[in-house]
C-alpha positions as CSV (number, residue, x, y, z in Angstrom):
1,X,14.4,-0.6,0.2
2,X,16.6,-3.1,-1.3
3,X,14.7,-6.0,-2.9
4,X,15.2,-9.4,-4.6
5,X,14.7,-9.7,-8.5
6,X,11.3,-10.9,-10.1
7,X,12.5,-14.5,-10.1
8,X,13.7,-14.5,-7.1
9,X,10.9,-13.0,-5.5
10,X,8.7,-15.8,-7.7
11,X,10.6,-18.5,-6.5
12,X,10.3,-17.8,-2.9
13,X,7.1,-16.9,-3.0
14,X,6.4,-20.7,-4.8
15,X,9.1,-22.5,-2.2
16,X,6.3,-21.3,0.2
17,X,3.2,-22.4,-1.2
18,X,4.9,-25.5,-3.3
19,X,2.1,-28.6,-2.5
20,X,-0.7,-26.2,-1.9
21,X,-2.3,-27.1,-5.6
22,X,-3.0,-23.0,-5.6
23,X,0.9,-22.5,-5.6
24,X,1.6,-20.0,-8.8
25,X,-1.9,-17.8,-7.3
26,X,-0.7,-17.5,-3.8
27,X,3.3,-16.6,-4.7
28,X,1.5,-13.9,-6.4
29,X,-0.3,-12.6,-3.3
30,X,3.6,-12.9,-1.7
31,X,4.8,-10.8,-4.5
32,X,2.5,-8.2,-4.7
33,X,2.6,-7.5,-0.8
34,X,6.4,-7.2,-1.1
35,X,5.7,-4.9,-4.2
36,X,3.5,-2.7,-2.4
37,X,6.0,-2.4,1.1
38,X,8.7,-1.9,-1.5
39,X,7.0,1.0,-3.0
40,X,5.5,2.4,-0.2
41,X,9.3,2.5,1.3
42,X,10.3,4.3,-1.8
43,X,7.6,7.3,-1.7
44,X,8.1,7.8,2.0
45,X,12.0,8.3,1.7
46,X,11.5,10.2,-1.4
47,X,9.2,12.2,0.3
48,X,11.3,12.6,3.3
49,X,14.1,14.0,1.3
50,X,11.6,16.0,-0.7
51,X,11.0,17.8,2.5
52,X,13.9,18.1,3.9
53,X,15.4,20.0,0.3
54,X,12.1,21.8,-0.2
55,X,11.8,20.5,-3.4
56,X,8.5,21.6,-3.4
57,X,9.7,25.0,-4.5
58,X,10.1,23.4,-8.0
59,X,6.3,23.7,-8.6
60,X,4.6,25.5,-6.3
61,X,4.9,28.2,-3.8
62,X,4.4,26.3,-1.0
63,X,4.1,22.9,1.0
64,X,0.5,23.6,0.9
65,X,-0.1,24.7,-2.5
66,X,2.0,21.4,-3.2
67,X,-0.2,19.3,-1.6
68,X,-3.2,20.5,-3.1
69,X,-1.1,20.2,-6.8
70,X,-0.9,16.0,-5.7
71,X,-4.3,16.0,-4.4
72,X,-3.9,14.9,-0.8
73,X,-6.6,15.7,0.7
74,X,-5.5,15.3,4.2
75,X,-2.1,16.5,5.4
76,X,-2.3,14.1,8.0
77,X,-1.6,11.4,5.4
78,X,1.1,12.9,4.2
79,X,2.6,13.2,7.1
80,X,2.1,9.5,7.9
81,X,3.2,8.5,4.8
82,X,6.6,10.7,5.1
83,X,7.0,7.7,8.4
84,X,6.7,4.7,7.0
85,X,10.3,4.0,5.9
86,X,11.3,4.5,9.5
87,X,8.7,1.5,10.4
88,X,9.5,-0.7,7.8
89,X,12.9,-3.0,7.7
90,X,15.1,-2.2,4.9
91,X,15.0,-5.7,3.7
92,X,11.4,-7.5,2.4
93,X,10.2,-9.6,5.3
94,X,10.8,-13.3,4.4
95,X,7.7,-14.7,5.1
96,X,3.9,-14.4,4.0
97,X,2.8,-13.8,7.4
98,X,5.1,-11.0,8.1
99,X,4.6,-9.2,4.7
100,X,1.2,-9.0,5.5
101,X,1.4,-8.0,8.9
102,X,3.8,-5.1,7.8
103,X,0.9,-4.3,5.4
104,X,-1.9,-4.6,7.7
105,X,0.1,-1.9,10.1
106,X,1.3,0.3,7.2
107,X,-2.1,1.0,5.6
108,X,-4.2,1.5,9.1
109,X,-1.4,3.3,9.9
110,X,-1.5,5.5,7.0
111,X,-5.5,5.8,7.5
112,X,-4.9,7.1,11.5
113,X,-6.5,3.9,13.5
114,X,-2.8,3.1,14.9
115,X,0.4,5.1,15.2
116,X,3.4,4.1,12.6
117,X,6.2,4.3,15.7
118,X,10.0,4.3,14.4
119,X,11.3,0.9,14.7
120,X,14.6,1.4,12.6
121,X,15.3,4.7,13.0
122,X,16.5,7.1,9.7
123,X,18.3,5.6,7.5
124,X,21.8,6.9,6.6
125,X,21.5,10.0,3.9
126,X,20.6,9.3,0.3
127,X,22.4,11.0,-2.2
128,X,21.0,14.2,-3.0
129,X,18.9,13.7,-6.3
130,X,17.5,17.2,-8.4
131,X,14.0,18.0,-7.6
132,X,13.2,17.3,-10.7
133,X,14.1,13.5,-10.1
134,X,12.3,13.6,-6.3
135,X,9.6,14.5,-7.7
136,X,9.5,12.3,-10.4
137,X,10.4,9.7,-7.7
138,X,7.7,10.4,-6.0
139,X,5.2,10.2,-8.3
140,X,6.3,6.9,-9.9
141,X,6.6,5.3,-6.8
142,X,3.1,6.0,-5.6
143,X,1.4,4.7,-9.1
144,X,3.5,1.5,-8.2
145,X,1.9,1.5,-4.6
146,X,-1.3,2.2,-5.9
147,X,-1.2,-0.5,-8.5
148,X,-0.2,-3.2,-5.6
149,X,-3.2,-2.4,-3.4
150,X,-5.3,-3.2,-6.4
151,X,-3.1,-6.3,-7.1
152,X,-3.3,-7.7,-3.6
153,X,-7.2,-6.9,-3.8
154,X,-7.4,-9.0,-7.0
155,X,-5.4,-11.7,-5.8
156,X,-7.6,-12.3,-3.1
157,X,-10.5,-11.7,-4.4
158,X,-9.3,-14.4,-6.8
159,X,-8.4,-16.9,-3.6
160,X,-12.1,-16.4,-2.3
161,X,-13.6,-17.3,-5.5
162,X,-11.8,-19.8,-6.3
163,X,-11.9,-21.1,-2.9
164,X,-8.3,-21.4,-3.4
165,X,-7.5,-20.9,0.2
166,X,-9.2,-24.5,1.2
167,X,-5.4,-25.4,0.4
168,X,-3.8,-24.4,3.6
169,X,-6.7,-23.0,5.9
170,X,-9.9,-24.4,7.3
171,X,-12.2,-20.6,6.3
172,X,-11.3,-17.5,4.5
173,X,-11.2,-15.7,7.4
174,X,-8.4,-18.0,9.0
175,X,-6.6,-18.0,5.6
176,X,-6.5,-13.9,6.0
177,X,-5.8,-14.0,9.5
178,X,-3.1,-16.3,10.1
179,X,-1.5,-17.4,6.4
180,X,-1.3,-14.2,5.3
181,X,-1.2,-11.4,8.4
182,X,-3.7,-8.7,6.7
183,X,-6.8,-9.7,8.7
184,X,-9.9,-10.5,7.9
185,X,-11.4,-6.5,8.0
186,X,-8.5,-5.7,5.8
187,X,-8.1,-8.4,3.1
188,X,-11.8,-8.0,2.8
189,X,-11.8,-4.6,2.1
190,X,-8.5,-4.8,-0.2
191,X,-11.0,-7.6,-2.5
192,X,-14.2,-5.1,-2.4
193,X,-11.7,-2.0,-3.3
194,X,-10.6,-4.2,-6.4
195,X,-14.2,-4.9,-7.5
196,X,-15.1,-1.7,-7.7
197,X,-12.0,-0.2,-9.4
198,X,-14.1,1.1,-12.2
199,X,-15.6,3.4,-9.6
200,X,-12.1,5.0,-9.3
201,X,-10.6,7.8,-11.4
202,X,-7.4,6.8,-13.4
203,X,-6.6,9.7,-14.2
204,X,-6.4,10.9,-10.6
205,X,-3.0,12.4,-9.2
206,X,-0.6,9.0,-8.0
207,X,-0.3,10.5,-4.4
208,X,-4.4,11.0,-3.6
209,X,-5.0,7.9,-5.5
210,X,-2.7,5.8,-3.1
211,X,-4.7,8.0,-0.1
212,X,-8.2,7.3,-1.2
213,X,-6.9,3.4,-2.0
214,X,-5.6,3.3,1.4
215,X,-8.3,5.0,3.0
216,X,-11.2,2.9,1.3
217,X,-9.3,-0.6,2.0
218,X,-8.6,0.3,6.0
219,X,-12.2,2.0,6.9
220,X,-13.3,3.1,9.8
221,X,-11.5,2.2,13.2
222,X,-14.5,-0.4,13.6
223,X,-15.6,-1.3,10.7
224,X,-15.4,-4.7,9.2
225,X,-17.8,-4.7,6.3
226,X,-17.2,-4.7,2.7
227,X,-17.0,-1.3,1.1
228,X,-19.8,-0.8,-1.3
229,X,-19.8,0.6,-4.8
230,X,-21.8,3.4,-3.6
231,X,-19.5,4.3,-0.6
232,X,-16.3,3.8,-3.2
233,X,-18.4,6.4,-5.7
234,X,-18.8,8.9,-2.8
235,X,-15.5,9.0,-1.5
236,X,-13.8,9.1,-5.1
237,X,-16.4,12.3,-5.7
238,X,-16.6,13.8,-2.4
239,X,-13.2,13.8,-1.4
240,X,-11.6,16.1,-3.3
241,X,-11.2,19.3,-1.3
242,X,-7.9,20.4,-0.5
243,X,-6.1,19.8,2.6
């Protein structure tokens, strides 16, 4: 996924909040939503291609025993995750709203509550990279997607304690549901997830990091509530048998 520069990104991200008194905090929520769809593009095509070369073979003797080399607990996810440059547009979305929208699909995709339907199709074939690199590729673009959840978490949990979002909406909730797209369930859960980031491993393997991130910020199907240290704890502990 093709993106804009830092600066670029920055000053778009201010040109949309500019007046707002909060302007330099929420271009940082714009950026770090953008960061995360850019890096979640990058894992699923790397992945994708991964597959489709077997690369794999490079380190273990199967798709399976691969999978449990990353981590993933579920195969499901990454499967899921393999989809998600087909959903996404290869450019950033412009605007807040749609960022977050595209992220609010993306992760509850990723955690099984909706299906991530091809909207633009494959795109045309990258140029065939060594394992070595896929793999490399792979891993280096999930730590980057990791490290966005926790930066959009933070972010907002900043916003909500600052109360920076009396700026541009009349609650918090409104704020997360129609200036930025995630939801309220969502962008609650992506702020709890942040607080209790000492709770998670950092030393865990990228690809079951992003999973348990993604899994712990999108919840049940109907849950709304916060996720508390303890849950955080037991899922970090508990889920850790291989798919």
């Amino acid at each position: 996924m093709p993106g804009r520069d830092f600066a670029a990104e920055r000053l778009a991200g201010l040109a949309i909040w500019a007046g707002t008194g909060s302007a330099e905090t929420l271009a940082t929520v714009y950026e770090h939503l953008g960061g995360l769809l850019r890096a979640l593009h990058t894992v699923s095509s790397a992945l994708t291609l991964a597959d489709t070369l077997a690369a794999w073979t490079e380190v273990a003797p199967s798709r399976e025993a691969f999978l449990r080399s990353c981590g993933v607990v579920q195969s499901a996810f990454y499967d899921r995750l393999r989809q998600v440059h087909t959903h996404l547009c290869p450019e950033l979305p412009p605007t807040v709203v749609e960022r977050g929208r595209a992220v609010r699909r993306i992760v509850e995709g990723l955690a099984g509550h909706r299906s991530l339907l091809a909207r633009y199709g494959e795109p045309p074939p990258a140029a065939v990279a060594s394992a070595a690199d896929l793999l490399h590729t792979i891993d280096a673009a999930a730590v980057q997607a990791a490290e966005s959840v926790l930066m959009v978490g933070r972010q907002l949990w900043q916003v909500r304690l600052w109360e920076e979002w009396t700026t541009v909406a009349p609650s918090y909730e409104a704020f997360l549901e129609e200036w930025l797209g995630v939801g309220t369930a969502l962008g609650t859960r992506f702020s709890a997830v942040w607080e209790s980031v000492a709770d998670l491993d950092p030393q865990r393997r990228p690809l079951r990091r992003l999973e348990l991130l993604c899994t712990l910020a999108a919840g049940s199907r109907v849950d709304t509530t916060r996720p508390t240290r303890k849950e955080v704890r037991h899922a970090a502990r508990t889920a850790s048998s291989p798919a």
